[in-house]
KOLZA-328258 format. One record per residue (C-alpha): y, z, x; residue in three letters. Coordinates in pm, whole numbers, plus 50000, padded with zeros to 5 digits. Last residue first. Layout:
// residues N
YZXALA...
***
This chain:
// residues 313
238523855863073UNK236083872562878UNK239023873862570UNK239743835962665UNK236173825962643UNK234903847562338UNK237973824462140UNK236253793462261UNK232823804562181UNK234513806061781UNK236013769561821UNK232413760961917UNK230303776561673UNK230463805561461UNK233153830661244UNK235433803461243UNK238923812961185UNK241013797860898UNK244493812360849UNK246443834460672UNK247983849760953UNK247143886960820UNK243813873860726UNK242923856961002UNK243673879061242UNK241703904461062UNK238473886861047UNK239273878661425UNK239833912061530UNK236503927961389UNK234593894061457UNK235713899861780UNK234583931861851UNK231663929861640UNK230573898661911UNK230593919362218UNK229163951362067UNK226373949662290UNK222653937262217UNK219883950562412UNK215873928762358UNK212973951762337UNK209973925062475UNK207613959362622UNK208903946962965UNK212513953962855UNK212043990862814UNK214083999763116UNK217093977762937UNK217123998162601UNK217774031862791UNK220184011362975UNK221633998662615UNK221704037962465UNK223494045862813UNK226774025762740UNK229194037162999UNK231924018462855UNK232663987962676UNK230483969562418UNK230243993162143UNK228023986361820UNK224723991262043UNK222453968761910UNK218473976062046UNK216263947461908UNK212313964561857UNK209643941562025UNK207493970562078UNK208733999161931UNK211274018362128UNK210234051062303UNK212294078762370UNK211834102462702UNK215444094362824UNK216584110662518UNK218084089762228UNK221544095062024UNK223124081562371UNK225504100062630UNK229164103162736UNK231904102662429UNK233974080362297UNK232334052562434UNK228774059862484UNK228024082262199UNK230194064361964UNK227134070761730UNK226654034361562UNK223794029461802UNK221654011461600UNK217944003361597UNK216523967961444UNK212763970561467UNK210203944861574UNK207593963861640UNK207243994861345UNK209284024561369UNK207884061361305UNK208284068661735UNK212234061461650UNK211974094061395UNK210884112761696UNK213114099261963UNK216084104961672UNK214924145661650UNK215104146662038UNK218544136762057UNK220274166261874UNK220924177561508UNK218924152461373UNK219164151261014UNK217214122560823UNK218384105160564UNK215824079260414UNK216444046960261UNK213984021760036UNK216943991860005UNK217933996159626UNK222074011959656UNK222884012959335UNK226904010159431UNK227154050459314UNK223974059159456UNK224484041759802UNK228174061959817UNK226604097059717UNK223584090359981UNK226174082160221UNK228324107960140UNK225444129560186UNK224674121060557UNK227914126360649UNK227644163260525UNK224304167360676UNK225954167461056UNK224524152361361UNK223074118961174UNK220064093261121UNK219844067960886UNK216234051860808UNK215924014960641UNK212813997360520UNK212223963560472UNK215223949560575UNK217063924760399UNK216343890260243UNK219103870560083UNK218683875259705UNK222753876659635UNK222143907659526UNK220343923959914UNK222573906460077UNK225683925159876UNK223123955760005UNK223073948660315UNK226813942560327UNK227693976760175UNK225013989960410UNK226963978560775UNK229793991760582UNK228354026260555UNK226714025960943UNK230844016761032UNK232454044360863UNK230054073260984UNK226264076260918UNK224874080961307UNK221984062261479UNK220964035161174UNK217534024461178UNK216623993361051UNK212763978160941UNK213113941161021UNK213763914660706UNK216913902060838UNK215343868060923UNK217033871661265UNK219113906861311UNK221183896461551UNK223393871461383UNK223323886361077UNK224093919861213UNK227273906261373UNK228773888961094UNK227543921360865UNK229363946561127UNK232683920661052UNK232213917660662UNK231573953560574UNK234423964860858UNK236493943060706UNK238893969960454UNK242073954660299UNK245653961860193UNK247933942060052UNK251593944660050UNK252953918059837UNK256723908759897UNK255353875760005UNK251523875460055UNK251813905760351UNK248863925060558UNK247533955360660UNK243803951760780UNK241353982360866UNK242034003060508UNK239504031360412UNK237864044160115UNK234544026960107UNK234604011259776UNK238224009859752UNK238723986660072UNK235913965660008UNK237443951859706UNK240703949259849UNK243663971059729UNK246473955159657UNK250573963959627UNK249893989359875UNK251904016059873UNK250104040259609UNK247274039459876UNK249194057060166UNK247244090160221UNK244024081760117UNK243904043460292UNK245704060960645UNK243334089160670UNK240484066360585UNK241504040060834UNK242674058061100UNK240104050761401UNK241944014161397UNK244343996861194UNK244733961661247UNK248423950961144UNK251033929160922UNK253583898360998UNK256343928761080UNK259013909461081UNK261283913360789UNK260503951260835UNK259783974260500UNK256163967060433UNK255183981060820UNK257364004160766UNK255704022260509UNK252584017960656UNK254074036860955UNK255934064360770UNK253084069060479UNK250834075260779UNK252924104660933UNK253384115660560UNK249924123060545UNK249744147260828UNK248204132161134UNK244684135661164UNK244524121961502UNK247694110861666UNK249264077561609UNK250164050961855UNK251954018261707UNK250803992161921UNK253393961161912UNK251863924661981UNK254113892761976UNK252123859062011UNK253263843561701UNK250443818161566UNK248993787161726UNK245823796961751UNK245403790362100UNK248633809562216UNK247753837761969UNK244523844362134UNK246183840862466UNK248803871062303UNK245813887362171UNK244093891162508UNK246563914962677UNK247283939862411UNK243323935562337UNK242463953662638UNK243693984362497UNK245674010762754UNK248424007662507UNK246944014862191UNK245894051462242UNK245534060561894UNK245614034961715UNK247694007861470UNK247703970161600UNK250983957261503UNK251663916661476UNK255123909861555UNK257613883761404UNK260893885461639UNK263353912561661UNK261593942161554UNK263343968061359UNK262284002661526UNK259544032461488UNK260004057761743UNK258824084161526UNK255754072161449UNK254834060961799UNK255624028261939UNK254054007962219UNK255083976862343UNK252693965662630UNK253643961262991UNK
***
């Protein structure tokens, strides 16, 4: 059985450990796949969850990251669904901050040069990995279901694209529950110059995303970056929504009841083409693996299909 920890039960390890920081760490398929992963690699195998509650006090996340820097063997961690509360309340620690890391205010990769502490955000690199992959000549209109954490770094990347003169997409359309989301993205594209042609729209419930879907042309990247799906039952769409023709449905989950892909999956015949969050998952461990272990990872090819074997498997 996996080695969980909570913040209070925090203990010198006895052997190098890598610590994957959660909620509910234990019942994670990863506890079981890193170790293989590790095998393969050729890196120390030892996985500890460290399970902290939501919003915990800021103290609570001083404590772990804290310890984390303190123990001879703790090699460093993947933090999970705490990343903001974890990067405001524990910055000062951190020895360095990652580029990514202070533009979108959150830390998803704890890990050690020395006695350096440094602290470092991927979700920019591992949604772009995936996006990249998907997304073809990137030059498809995109509409993002839901402006949380992962919807911001999927635009960070877009727009690093976007200066390095890759193409991007012509047109881009975020969609969310609550307006205050919805302005710190506009506040966070303004302050990086943000120059894709955006739009926020509000949509309070499902029906308001089937109508701004119906404004997409064929060929369309749309985004389930809800947790609708996995964290909780449903999908931003209605039953009644209607995906342009050709239009790539990416769901950025891969596990659990994942009704935005089904709706996806009856619309097959009109060439819309559902994408889970198989490969995000592991470019979001692997990107972090590889930093913490200081190592080289491919993000492609065989060695990467090898690594997709053993977590299938």
């Amino acid at each position: 059985m996996a080695e969980v920890l909570t913040p209070d039960t925090l203990r010198p390890q006895p052997e190098p450990t890598f610590f994957f920081v959660g909620v509910t760490t234990g019942s994670s398929s990863i506890m079981e796949v890193f170790p293989k992963w590790a095998d393969h690699l050729g890196i120390p195998r030892r996985i500890v969850g460290i399970d902290v509650p939501l919003d915990s006090p800021p103290e609570v996340y001083r404590r772990v990251v804290e310890y984390l820097r303190d123990d001879p063997f703790a090699l460093g961690a993947l933090v999970t669904t705490h990343k903001l509360n974890l990067f405001k309340a524990s910055r000062d620690l951190f020895d360095e901050i990652g580029e990514s890391a202070a533009q979108l205010d959150e830390i998803s990769s704890i890990s050690k040069r020395g006695d350096r502490l440094l602290g470092h955000a991927m979700d920019d690199v591992t949604s772009g990995l995936a996006y990249d992959a998907i997304a073809g000549d990137g030059t498809a209109e995109l509409l993002l279901l839901g402006a949380g954490g992962s919807s911001l770094a999927l635009t960070l990347h877009l727009h690093r694209r976007q200066q390095s003169g890759a193409p991007v997409p012509s047109r881009l359309v975020v969609t969310n529950r609550r307006a205050g989301r919805l302005d710190e993205m506009r506040e966070f594209h303004a302050r990086i110059g943000f120059g894709i042609p955006t739009d926020y729209a509000l949509a309070p419930e499902p029906i308001f995303n089937d109508a701004v879907l119906a404004q997409f042309a064929p060929g369309a990247v749309v985004v389930n970056a809800t947790g609708l799906g996995k964290d909780r039952p449903g999908s931003p769409l209605t039953d009644a929504a209607r995906f342009p023709a050709g239009a790539i449905a990416w769901d950025f989950n891969y596990r659990g009841d994942l009704v935005f892909l089904d709706q996806a999956a009856r619309q097959a015949d009109r060439g819309v083409t559902s994408v889970d969050g198989w490969f995000y998952f592991l470019h979001g461990w692997t990107r972090v693996m590889a930093q913490v272990f200081d190592i080289h990872i491919p993000t492609s090819g065989a060695a990467f299909d090898a690594l997709s074997r053993i977590a299938r498997s």
